[in-house]
C-alpha positions, 0 to 999 in steps of 0.5 A: 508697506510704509505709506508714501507721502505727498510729495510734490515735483518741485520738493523732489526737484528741490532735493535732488539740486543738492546732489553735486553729480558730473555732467555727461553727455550720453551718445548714441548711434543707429545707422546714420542717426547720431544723437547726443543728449546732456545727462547727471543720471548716470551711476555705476552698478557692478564692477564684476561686471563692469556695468552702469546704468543711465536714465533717459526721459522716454520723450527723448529723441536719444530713447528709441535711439539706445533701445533699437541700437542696443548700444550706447556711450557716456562721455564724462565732460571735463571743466573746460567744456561747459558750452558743450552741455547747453550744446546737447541740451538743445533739439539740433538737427545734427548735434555733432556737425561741429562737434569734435568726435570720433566713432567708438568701438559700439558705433557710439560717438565718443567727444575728444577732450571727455574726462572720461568716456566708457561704451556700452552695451544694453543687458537691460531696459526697465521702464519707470514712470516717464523714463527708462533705465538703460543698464549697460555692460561696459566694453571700452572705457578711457581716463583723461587728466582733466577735472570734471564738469559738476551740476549743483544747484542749478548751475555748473561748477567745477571741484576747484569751486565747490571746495571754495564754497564749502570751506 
């Protein structure tokens, strides 16, 4: 077993800054309850089966959503919708009241305008530390045209910006 280091939150947050990830807005729904929190820990699994996987602090009101309802969607925001991520980022009573959305196949808000959204289906709960790993079977996914929204360094940019910096 290789020994593990001391590494304190503030290096590991410090390292993961530099990961450039889409931001998503993750969705989910029981019954009346609609819940919608801002996420970069979303990553592919399997193509055969079509699945992903989606990280979720437990302390999140959209935790006992996803692990009651079984089901959840990821919306994949598109540049132009910068403000909708502080949106789902802050505890609103009813996150969608001004949201243009519509109810997807597994009952999950999907937003209008994603660059991307794909519904799920839970096949999968593995508890971490403070969060849990949601794998989901994929059951409907769309494409938009537009350009992804991207977290890096603490901020949001968008491709056209990171090829400017990089250059």
């Amino acid at each position: 077993m290789i020994p593990s280091q001391s590494i304190s939150g503030d290096q590991f947050k410090s390292v993961m800054r530099r990961f450039a990830a889409s931001v998503n807005v993750i969705t989910s729904a029981d019954g009346a309850v609609m819940n919608g929190m801002t996420a970069t820990a979303v990553c592919s699994v399997s193509a055969d089966p079509p699945s992903l996987l989606v990280i979720v602090n437990k302390s999140n009101r959209s935790h006992p959503v996803i692990s009651r309802s079984g089901t959840f969607a990821v919306n994949v925001l598109s540049s132009d919708q910068e403000e909708l991520a502080g949106h789902f980022a802050a505890k609103k009573p009813d996150p969608f009241a001004d949201i243009d959305h519509r109810i997807g196949q597994t009952g999950c808000p999907l937003i209008r305008d994603a660059d991307a959204t794909l519904e799920c289906a839970v096949v999968q709960e593995t508890d971490f530390g403070t969060h849990t790993i949601f794998i989901g079977r994929i059951v409907t996914c769309a494409v938009g045209s537009k350009s992804p929204l991207l977290y890096h360094e603490g901020r949001f940019c968008r491709l056209e910006d990171m090829a400017l910096h990089y250059a």
